[in-house]
C-alpha positions in Angstrom: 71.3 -19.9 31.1 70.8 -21.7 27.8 66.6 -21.5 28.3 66.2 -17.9 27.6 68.9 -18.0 24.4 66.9 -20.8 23.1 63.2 -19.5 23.6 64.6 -16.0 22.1 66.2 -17.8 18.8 62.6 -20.2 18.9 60.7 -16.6 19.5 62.6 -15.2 16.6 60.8 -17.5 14.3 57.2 -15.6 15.4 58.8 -12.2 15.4 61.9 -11.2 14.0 62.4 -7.8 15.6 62.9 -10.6 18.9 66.2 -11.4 17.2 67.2 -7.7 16.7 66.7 -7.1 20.3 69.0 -10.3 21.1 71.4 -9.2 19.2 71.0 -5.4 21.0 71.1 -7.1 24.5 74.3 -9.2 23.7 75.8 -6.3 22.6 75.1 -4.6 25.7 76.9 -7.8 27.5 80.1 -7.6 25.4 80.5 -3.9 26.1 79.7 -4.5 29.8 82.3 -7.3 30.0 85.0 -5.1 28.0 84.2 -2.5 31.2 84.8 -5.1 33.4 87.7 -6.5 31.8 89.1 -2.8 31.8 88.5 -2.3 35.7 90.3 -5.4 36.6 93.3 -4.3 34.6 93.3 -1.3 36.6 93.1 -2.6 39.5 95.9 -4.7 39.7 95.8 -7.9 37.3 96.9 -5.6 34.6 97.2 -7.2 31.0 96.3 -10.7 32.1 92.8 -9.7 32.6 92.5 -9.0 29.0 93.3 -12.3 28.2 91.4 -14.6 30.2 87.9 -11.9 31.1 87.9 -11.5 27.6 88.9 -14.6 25.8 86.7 -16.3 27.9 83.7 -14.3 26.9 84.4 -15.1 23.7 84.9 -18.6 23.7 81.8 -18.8 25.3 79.5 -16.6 22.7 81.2 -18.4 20.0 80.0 -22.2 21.7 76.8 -20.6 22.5 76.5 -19.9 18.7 77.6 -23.3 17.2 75.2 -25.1 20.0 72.3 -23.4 18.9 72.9 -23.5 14.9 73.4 -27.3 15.1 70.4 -27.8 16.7 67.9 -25.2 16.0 65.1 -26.9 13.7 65.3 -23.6 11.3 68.8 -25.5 10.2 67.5 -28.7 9.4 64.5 -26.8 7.2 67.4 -24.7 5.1 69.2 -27.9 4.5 65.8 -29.7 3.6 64.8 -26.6 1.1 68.4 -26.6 -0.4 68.1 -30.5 -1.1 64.8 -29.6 -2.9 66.2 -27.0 -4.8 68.8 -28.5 -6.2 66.8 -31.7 -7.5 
């Protein structure tokens, strides 16, 4: 599942309005996984499907993040163009 998140933040690079339409799809996921979350909890697991659905979503959007900002090459360019800057 990483493969499509990385060819969309590579993509984004070409086209920008690609990262627009990331960010509209993962959206889209959150909201479908706060349905979810709010089904369950009807359905019998009550408040503890809050707590793991959810916190587990977002542990894994926030790993998914910090994977791919340590080791897109776009970082290593900012921190090469801030090293020029300041010298």
């Amino acid at each position: 599942m990483v493969w499509p998140r990385r060819q969309v933040v590579h993509g984004a690079a070409r086209e920008p309005a690609l990262l627009f339409g990331a960010a509209f799809v993962f959206f889209i996921l959150e909201f479908g996984f706060v349905m979810l979350t709010v089904i369950l909890a009807h359905v019998g697991l009550g408040q503890l499907a809050w707590v793991r659905i959810l916190g587990g979503n977002l542990v894994g959007a926030v790993l998914t993040f910090v994977v791919l900002a340590r080791r897109h090459p776009l970082q290593r360019e900012l921190r090469q163009a801030e090293a020029e800057e300041a010298e």
